[in-house]
C-alpha positions in Angstrom: 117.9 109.8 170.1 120.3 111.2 172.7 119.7 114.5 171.7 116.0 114.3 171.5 115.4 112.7 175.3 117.1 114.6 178.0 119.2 112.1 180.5 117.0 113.2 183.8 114.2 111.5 182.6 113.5 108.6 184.0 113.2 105.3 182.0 109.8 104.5 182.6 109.2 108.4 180.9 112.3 107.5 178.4 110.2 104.1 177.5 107.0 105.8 177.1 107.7 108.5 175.0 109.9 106.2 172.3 106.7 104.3 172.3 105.1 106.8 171.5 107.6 108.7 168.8 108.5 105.7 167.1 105.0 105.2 165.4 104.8 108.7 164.4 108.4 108.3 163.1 107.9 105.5 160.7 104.6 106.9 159.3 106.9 110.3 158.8 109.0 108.1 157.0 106.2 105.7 155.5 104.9 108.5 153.8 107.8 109.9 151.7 106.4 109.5 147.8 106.9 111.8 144.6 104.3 114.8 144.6 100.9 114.1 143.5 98.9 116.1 141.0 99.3 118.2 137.8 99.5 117.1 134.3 102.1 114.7 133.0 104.8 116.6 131.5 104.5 116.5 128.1 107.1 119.4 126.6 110.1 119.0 124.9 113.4 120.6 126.0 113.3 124.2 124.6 116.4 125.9 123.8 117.0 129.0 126.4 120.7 130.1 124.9 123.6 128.6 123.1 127.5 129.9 122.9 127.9 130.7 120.0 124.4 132.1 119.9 122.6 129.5 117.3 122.5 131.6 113.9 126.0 132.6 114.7 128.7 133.6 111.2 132.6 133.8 111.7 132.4 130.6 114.0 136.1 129.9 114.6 136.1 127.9 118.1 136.3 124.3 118.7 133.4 123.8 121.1 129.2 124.4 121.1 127.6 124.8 124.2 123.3 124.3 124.3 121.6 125.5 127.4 118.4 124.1 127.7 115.6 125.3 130.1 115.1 121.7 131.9 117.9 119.0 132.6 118.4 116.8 129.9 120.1 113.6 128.9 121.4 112.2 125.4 119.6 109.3 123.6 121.4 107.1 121.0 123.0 110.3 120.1 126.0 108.6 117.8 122.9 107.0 115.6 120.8 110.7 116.1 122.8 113.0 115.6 123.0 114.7 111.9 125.5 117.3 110.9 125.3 118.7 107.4 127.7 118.9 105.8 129.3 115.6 107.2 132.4 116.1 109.7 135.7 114.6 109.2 135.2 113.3 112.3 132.4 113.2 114.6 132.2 115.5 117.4 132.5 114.4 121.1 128.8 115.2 122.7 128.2 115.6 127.0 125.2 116.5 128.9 125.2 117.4 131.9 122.4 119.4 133.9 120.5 121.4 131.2 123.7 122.0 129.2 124.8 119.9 126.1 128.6 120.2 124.9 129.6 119.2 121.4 133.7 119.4 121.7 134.6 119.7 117.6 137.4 117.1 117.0 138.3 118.5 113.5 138.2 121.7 112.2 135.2 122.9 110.4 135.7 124.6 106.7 135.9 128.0 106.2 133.0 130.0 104.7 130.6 127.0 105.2 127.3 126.8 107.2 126.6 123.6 109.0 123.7 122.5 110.3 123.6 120.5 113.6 120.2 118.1 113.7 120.6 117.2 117.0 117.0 117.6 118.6 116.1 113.8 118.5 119.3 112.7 120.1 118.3 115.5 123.3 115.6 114.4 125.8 114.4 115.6 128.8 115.5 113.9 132.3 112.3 113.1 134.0 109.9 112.1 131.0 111.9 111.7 128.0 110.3 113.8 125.5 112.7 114.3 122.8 113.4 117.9 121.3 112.7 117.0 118.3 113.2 119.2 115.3 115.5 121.3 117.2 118.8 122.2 114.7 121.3 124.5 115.5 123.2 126.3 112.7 126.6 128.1 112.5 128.6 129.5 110.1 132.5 129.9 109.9 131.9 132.8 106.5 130.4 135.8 106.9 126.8 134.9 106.2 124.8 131.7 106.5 123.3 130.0 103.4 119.3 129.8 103.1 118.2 128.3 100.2 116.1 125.0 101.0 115.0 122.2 98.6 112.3 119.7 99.6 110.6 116.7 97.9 109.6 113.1 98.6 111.0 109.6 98.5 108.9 106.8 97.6 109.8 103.2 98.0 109.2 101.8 93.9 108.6 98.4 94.6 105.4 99.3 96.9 104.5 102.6 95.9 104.7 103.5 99.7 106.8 106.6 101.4 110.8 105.5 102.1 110.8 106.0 105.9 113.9 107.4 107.7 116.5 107.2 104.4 119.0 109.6 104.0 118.5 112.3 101.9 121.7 113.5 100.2 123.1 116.3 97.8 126.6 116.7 96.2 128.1 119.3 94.0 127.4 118.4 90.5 131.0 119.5 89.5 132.2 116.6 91.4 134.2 113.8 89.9 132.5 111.2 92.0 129.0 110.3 93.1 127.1 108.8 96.1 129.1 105.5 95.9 132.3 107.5 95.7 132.3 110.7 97.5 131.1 112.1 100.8 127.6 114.2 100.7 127.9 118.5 100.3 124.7 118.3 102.3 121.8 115.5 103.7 118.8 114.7 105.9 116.3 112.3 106.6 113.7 111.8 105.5 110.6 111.6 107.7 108.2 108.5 107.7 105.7 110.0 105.3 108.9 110.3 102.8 109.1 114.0 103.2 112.3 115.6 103.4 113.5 119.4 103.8 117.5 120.5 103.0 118.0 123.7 105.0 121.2 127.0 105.2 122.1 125.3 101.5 124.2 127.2 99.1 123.4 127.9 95.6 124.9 126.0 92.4 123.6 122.9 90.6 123.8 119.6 92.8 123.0 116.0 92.4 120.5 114.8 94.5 120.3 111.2 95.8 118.3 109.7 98.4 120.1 106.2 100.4 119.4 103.5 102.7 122.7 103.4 104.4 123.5 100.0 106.4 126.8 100.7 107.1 126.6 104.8 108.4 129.2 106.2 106.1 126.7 108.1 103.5 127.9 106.1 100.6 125.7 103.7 98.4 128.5 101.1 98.7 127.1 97.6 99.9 125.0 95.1 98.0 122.1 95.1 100.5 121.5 99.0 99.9 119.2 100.7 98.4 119.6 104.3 96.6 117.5 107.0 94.3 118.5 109.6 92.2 117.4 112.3 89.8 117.7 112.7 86.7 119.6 116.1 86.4 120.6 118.5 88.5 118.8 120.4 90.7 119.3 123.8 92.2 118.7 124.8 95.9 116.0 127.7 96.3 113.7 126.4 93.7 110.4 125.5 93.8 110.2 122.3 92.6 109.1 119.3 95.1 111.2 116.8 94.3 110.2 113.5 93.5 112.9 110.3 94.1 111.9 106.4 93.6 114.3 104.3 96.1 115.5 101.0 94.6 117.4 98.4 95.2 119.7 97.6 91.7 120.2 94.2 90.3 123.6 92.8 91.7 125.9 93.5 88.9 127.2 89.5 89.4 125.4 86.9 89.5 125.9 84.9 92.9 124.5 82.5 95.0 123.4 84.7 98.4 122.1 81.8 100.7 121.9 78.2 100.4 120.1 75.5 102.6 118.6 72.3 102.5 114.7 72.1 103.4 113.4 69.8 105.8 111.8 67.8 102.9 115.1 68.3 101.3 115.0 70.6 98.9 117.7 72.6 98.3 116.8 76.4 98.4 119.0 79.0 96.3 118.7 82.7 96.8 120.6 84.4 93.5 121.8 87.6 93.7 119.7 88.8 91.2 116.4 87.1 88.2 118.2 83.8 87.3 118.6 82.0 84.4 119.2 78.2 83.4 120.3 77.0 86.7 122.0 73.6 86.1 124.1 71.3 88.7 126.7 69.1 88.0 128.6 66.6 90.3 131.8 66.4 91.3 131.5 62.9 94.0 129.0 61.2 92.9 129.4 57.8 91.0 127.0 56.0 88.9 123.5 56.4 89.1 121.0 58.6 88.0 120.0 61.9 89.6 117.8 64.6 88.4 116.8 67.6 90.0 113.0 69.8 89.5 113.1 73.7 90.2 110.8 75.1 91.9 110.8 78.9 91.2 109.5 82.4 93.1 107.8 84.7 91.1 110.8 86.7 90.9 112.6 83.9 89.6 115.8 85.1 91.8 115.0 81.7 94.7 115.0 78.3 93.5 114.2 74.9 95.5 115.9 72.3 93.4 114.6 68.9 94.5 116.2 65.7 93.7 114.8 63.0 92.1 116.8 60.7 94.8 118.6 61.4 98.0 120.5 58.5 98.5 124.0 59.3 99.5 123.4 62.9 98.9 124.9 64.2 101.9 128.2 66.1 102.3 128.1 66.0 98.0 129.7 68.5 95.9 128.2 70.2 92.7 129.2 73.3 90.6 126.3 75.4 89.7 125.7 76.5 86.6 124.0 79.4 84.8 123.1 79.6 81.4 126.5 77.0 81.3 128.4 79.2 83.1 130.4 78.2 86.1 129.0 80.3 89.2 130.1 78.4 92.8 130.6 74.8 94.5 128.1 73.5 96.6 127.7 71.0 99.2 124.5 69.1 100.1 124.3 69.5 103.6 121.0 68.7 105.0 120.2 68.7 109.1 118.1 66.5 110.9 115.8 64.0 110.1 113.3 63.7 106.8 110.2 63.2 107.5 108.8 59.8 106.3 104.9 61.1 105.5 104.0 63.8 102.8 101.8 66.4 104.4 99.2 67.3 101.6 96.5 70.0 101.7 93.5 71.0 99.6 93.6 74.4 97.8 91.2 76.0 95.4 91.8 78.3 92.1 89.7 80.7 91.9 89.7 82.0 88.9 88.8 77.9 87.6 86.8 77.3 90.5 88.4 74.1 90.6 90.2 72.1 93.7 93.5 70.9 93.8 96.2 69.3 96.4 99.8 70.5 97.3 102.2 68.3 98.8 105.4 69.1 100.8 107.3 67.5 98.0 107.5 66.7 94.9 105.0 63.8 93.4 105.8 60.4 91.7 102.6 58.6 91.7 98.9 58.6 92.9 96.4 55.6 93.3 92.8 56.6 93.8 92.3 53.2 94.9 93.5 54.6 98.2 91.1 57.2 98.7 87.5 58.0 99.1 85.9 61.0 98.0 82.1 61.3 99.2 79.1 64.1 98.8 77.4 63.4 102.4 77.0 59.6 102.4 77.1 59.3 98.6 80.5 57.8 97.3 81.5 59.9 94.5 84.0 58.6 91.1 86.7 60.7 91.6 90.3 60.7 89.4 93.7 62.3 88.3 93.4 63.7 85.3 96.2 63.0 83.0 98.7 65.3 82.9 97.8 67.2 86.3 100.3 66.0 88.0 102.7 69.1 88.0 105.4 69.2 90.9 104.0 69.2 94.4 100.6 70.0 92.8 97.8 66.7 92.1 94.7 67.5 90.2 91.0 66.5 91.3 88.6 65.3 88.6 84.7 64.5 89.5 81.7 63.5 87.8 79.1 65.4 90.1 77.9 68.3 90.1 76.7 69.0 93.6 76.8 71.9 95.4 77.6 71.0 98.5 81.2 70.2 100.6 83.5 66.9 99.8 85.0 65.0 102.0 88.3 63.1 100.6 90.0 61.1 102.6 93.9 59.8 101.7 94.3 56.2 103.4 98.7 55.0 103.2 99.6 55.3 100.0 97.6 56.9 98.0 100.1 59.1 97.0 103.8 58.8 97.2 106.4 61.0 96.5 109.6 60.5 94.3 112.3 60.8 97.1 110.5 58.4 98.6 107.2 58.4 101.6 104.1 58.1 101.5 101.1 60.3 103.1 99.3 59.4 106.3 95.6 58.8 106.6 94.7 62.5 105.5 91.2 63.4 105.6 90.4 67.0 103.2 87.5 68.9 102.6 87.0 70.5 99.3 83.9 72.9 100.0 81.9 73.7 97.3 81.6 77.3 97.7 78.3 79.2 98.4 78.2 81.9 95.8 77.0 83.9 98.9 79.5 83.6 101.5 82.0 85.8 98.6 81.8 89.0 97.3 82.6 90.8 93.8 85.3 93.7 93.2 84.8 96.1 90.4 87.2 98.8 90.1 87.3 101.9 87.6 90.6 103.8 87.2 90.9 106.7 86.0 93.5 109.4 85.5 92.8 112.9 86.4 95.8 114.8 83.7 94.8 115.9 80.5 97.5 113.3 79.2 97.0 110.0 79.2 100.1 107.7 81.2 101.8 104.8 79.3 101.0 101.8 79.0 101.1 99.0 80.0 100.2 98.5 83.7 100.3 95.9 86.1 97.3 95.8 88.6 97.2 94.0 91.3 95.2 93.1 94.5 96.1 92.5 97.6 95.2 90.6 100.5 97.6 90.8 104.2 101.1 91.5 104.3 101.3 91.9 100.4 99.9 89.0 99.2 99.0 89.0 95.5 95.4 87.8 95.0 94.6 88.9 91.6 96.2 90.3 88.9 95.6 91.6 85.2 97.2 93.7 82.8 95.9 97.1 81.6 97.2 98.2 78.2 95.5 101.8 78.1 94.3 103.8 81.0 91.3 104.7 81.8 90.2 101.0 82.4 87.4 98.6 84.4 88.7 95.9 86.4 85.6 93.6 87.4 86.6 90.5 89.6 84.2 88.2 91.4 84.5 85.3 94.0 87.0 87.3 96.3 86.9 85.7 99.8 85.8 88.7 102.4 87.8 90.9 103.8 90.4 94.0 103.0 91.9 94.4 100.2 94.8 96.8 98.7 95.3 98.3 95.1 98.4 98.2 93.1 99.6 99.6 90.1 103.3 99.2 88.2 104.4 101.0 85.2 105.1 98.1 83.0 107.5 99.9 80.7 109.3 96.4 79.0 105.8 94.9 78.6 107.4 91.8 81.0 104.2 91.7 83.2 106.6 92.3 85.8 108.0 95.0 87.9 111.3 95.7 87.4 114.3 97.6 89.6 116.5 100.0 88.2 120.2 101.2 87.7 122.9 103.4 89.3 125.4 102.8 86.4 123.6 103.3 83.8 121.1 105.4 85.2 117.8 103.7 84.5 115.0 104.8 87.1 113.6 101.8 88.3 109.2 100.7 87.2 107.2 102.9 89.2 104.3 101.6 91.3 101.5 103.5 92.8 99.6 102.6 95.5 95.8 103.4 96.4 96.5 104.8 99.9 92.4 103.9 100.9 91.8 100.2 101.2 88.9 98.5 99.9 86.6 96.2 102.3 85.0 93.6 100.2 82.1 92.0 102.1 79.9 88.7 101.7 77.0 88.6 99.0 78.1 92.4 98.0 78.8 93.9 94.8 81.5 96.9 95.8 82.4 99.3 93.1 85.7 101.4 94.1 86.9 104.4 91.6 90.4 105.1 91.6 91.5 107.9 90.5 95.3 108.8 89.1 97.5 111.9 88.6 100.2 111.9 86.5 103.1 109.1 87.9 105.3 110.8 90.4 
């Protein structure tokens, strides 16, 4: 302020003017903000020049430079970036200003053209679009390879694209494969399940596609998942190639998770379909215990409930498969169980009849305990025999009225056999009004002059996969004609049933067995209330 204010002023003049200056300093500074206006900046990075130039043969240095025409940063660029073929080690990648450096920390191979995807892992420093797509190729021959081969991944359990695997290719004289030896060449494929090798050589290859967990481009843990064709392929053809990702049946049985359930049942995840499952004590003494199954549709989860729980805990069993020793396991449950049984009321729709499920298994139930009334009519109401099945209870009635029920539970009325009983539960088991569903009828057909194999597996869908319906089809074309489907949308499924099993099934890496294909109807069907809704579904030939 010294230099501003001369000292011969006096300071009453010295007093008045800071007064003054002082406002009109701190607006100055109040108003300091980033420039308004213009569009948002939207454009990725563009490359302006590159050292080698990109396209570059008889590549011999040790070090890439990417100039860029805007400063830009790196972005999970150890997870992003893709060089094809793989390195020996990965390269050592800066940015700084608009330049990106990739030092080389092992020498490349000679006459070979790699292929840098690096365009995802490069943003831009003030928005962060990423330059995606971007690649840069060299060569350390005399020419760079151009053949390309393309295709599609499709994940066979769902029929939907693969998203993001790798895409892989190795040279078909090789003594290895994808669970042995590094890839010649890969990708990734994008989230429709397209993929695109580019600068390949010629030859025949192999051609897998993987879900790598562990990053080192070999199908070499239990949790992965891997695709593979036939026979050999050849880069520069035409052909879009078709691969069905799969996860293979573990080639040993094992038990993959166990825990005991709230209600104490003790869940089981096999590594792969089970057989006889059997347990067999190694503490306990005297006694009877048995224990009920509860199976998945897969039949590769089990809850095994036991008929008693008294001084279960902390005691060890060996578990058995078709009498075959597997693992020891101890009963370990946590917390508390709870003394009431939680029942609820469920309907089958394709009997049109009502039943209860209980949160564990049932030894006994008195309808003396409950009421089951129409309005303000009491209506006769009993198990029928042999309806019991698990956690399941049976309803039989006399009437025949349209209208809602209204069952109530008082203590006891049922108990279960590890013991509790339910709370007062009060249910309603609504007679369903024709009108408030709707009716599905769907007609397949197959646009190839060949008919497809039978048989199918077709099956509809409600949320988050959830098999509603299902029939099998032994011949296509075919008419599928459901009725009394609750409201709302609906997906279509179809599995190539090649065993006849009714199920799908995966397939093999060793021996090669392509897993069941399933094919998915990409438009969803909206069934409405009081509606008749006919859907065609056309099919070309299986992928």
């Amino acid at each position: 302020m010294a230099d501003i204010f001369a000292p011969s002023l006096s300071s009453g003049m010295i007093r008045t003017t800071l007064v003054l200056a002082l406002p009109l300093l701190m607006a100055g500074c109040a108003q300091v903000k980033e420039p308004q206006g213009g569009p948002k900046d939207t454009a990725p990075p563009a490359l302006l020049d590159a050292s080698p130039a990109n396209g570059s043969t008889q590549f011999t240095g040790n070090r890439i430079v990417l100039r860029f025409d805007e400063r830009v940063k790196l972005d999970r660029v150890r997870e992003r970036l893709l060089v094809s073929p793989p390195l020996a080690l990965p390269p050592t990648v800066v940015a700084k200003g608009n330049e990106v450096v990739l030092a080389l920390n092992a020498p490349l191979a000679a006459n070979t053209t790699y292929t840098f995807h690096i365009g995802e892992a490069v943003t831009d420093l003030s928005e962060g679009n990423a330059a995606t797509g971007f690649s840069y190729v060299v060569s350390t021959g005399a020419h760079l390879d151009s053949l390309v081969l393309g295709g599609r991944v499709w994940q066979a359990s769902s029929g939907l694209p693969a998203d993001g695997v790798l895409v892989v290719l190795q040279d078909a004289s090789d003594t290895g494969d994808v669970r042995t030896m590094p890839p010649a060449y890969f990708t990734r494929a994008g989230s429709d399940g397209r993929f695109k090798l580019t600068h390949l050589r010629g030859g025949a290859m192999r051609l897998y596609a993987l879900r790598d967990r562990n990053g080192n481009y070999r199908f070499d843990l239990p949790g992965e998942e891997v695709a593979f064709a036939d026979s050999a392929v050849f880069p520069g053809d035409s052909t879009a190639h078709t691969l069905w990702l799969f996860q293979p049946q573990a080639e040993k049985q094992m038990v993959v998770a166990a825990k005991v359930l709230p209600e104490r049942g003790w869940q089981l995840v096999m590594a792969r379909r089970a057989g006889q499952l059997t347990l067999h004590s190694l503490d306990r003494e005297g006694g009877t215990l048995q224990w009920w199954p509860e199976w998945n549709t897969g039949r590769d989860t089990v809850v095994l409930w036991p008929s008693d729980t008294t001084l279960l805990q902390g005691q060890r069993f060996i578990l058995k498969e078709n009498n075959q020793a597997l693992d020891t396991l101890a009963y370990r449950a946590t917390g508390g169980m709870p003394f009431n049984l939680g029942l609820v009321a469920k309907r089958d729709p394709s009997a049109g009849t009502w039943y209860l499920e209980s949160t564990r298994p049932i030894a006994a139930v008195d309808p003396g305990h409950a009421l089951l009334m129409s309005d303000t009519v009491q209506v006769p109401w009993q198990v029928p025999v042999d309806s019991i099945h698990g956690r399941t209870i049976g309803i039989g009635t006399a009437t025949t009225t349209t209208g809602p029920l209204q069952l109530t539970l008082y203590p006891k009325a049922v108990t279960a056999r590890m013991g509790g009983t339910n709370d007062t539960t009060r249910l309603t088991l609504g007679a369903v009004d024709p009108k408030t569903l709707g009716r599905l009828k769907v007609e397949i057909t197959v646009d190839t002059t060949r008919s497809l194999p039978g048989p199918f597996v077709f099956q509809l869908m409600a949320a988050q996969g959830r098999v509603v319906r299902e029939a099998t089809i032994g011949t296509l074309p075919g008419v599928l004609d459901w009725t009394g489907l609750a409201p709302g949308s609906y997906s279509l499924r179809l599995i190539e049933d090649r065993d006849g099993n009714g199920r799908w099934d995966t397939g093999s890496l060793h021996p090669k067995r392509q897993p069941e294909r399933v094919i998915a109807d990409e438009e969803p069907v909206v069934v409405r209330a009081g509606w008749s809704v006919e859907h065609s579904w056309t099919l070309g030939e299986i992928r």
